[in-house]
C-alpha positions in Angstrom: 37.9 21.0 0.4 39.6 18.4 2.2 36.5 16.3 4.3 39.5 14.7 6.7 40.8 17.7 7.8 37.3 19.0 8.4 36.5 16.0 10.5 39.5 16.4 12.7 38.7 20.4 13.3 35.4 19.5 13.7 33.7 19.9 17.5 31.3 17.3 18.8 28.2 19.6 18.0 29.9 19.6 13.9 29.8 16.0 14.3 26.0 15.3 15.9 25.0 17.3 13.2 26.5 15.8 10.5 25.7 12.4 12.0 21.9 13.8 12.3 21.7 14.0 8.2 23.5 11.1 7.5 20.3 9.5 9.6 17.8 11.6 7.5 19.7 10.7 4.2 19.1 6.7 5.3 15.4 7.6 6.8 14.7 9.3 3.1 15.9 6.1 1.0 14.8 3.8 3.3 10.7 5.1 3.5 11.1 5.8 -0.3 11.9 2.1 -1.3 9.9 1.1 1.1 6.8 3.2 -0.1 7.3 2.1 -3.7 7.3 -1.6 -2.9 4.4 -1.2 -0.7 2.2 0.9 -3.8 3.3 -1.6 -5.8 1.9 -4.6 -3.9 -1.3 -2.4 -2.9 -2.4 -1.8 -6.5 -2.6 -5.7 -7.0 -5.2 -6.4 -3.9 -6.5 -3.0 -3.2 -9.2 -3.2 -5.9 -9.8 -7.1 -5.2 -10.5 -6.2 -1.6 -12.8 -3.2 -2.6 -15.1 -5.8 -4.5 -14.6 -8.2 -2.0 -16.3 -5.7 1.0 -19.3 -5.6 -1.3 -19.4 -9.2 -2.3 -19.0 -10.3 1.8 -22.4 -7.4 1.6 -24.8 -9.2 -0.4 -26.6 -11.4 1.6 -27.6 -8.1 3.8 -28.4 -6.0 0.9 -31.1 -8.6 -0.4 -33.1 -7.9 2.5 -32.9 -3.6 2.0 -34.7 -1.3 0.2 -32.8 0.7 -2.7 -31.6 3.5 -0.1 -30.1 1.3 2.3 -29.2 -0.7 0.2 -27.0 2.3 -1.4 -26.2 3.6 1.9 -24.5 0.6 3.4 -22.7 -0.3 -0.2 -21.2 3.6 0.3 -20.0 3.1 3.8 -18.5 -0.2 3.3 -16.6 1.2 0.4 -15.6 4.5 1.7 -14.4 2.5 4.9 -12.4 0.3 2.9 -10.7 3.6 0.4 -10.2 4.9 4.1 -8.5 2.0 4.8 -6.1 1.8 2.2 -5.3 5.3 2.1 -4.1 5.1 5.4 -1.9 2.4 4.2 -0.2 3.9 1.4 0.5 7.3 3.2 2.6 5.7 6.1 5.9 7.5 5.8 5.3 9.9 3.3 4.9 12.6 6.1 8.6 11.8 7.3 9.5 12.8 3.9 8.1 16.0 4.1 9.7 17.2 7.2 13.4 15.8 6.2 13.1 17.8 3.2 11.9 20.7 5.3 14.3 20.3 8.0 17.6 19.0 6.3 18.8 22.5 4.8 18.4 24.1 8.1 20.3 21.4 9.9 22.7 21.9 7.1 22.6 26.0 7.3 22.9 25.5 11.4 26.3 23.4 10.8 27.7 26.1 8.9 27.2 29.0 10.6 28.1 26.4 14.1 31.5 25.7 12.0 32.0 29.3 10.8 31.7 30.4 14.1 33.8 27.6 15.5 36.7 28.8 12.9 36.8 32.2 13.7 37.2 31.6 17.4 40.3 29.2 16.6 41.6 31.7 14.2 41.3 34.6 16.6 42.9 32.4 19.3 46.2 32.3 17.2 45.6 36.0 16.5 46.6 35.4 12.4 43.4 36.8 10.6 45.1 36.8 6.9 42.8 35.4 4.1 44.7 32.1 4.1 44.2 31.7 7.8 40.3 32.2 7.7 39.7 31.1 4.1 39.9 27.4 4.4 38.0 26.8 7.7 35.5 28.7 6.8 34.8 26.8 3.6 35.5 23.8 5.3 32.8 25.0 7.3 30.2 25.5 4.3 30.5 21.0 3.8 27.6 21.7 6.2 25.1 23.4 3.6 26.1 21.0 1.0 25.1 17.6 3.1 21.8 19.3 4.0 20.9 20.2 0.6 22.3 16.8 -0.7 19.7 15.1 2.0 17.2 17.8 1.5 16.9 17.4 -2.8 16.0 13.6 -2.8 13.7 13.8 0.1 11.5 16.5 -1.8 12.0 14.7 -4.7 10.8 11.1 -3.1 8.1 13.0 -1.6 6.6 14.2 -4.4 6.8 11.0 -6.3 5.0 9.2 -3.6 2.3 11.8 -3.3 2.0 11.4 -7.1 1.7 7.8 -6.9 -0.9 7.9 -4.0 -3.2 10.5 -5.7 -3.3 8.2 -8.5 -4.2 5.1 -7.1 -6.7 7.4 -4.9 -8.5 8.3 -7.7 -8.6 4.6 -9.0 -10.0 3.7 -5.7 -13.0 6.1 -6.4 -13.6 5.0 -9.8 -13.5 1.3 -9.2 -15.7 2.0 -6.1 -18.1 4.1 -8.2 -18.4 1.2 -10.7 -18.8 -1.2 -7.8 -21.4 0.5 -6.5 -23.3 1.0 -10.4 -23.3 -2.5 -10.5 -24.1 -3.8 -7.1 -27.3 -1.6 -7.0 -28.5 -2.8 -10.5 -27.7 -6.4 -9.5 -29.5 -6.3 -6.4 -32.5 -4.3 -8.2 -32.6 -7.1 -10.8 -33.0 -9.5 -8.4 -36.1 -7.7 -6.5 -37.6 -7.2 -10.0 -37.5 -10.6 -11.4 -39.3 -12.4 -8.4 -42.3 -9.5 -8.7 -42.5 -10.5 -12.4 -42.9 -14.1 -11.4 -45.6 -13.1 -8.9 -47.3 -10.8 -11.8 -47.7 -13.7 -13.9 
């Protein structure tokens, strides 16, 4: 298939579309680079700043029995996981719908340029093999570009989900240990005053 001669048969709808997935392929690399730069730099502060809402808690928790205490330890963390999640998921939906939506922009510019070829062919009123062969799979460039955009998008999606769910789950854990050991410290602390007092 010659792409030049398919560019100068092309129509201005042919050439939107094609246009419209050459944006998608850039959108796709872009947000994927982007996402695995920004996981990268998130995994070396997100589990500082999960013991750092608990530390900036301390001086409040002194002063709480051992169910507040636990309650407002939970909400701090869970708001701060909330937090980060939100962070790390920014753009990953963008994947999702390019990979949905490239092969059918693809699928729409081939049957657009089939369509467009048989008109032109029946205009010259030569329907032989050779006159319908090559515009017509000329046409079919269409499905290739929207599966060539459509493949790395799934493909960057899933990665980044991957890479969120695990950091997710190390979120949790570090946030269930955090919470362990802030409730023993704090219970420690009441216990060792009362001994004082006892003897």
């Amino acid at each position: 298939m010659n792409f030049s001669v398919y560019w100068q048969s092309a129509d201005a709808v042919s050439k939107t579309l094609y246009f419209v997935l050459l944006s998608m392929s850039i959108i796709t690399w872009t947000v994927f680079f982007v996402r695995l730069i920004g996981t990268q730099k998130l995994k070396q502060t997100a589990f500082a700043r999960l013991e750092q809402s608990l530390t900036q808690l301390k001086a409040q928790l002194s002063n709480l029995t051992f169910e507040q205490r636990k309650a407002v330890a939970e909400q701090a963390l869970l708001r701060e996981i909330s937090e980060q999640k939100t962070g790390i998921e920014k753009g990953v939906p963008v994947l999702g719908t390019i990979a949905s939506l490239a092969p059918f922009v693809g699928l729409f510019g081939t049957v657009w340029g089939i369509f467009h070829a048989l008109v032109a062919v029946g205009s010259t009123g030569q329907a032989g093999l050779a006159q319908v062969a090559t515009p017509v799979g000329e046409s079919l460039i269409m499905t290739g570009f929207g599966l060539a955009v459509a493949i790395p998008a799934v493909l960057a999606y899933n990665i980044c989900l991957r890479s969120n769910r695990a950091l997710s789950h190390g979120l949790q854990d570090q946030a269930h240990h955090l919470l362990i050991n802030t409730m023993l410290q704090q219970d420690s602390k009441v216990i060792q005053p009362q001994a004082r007092g006892d003897a």
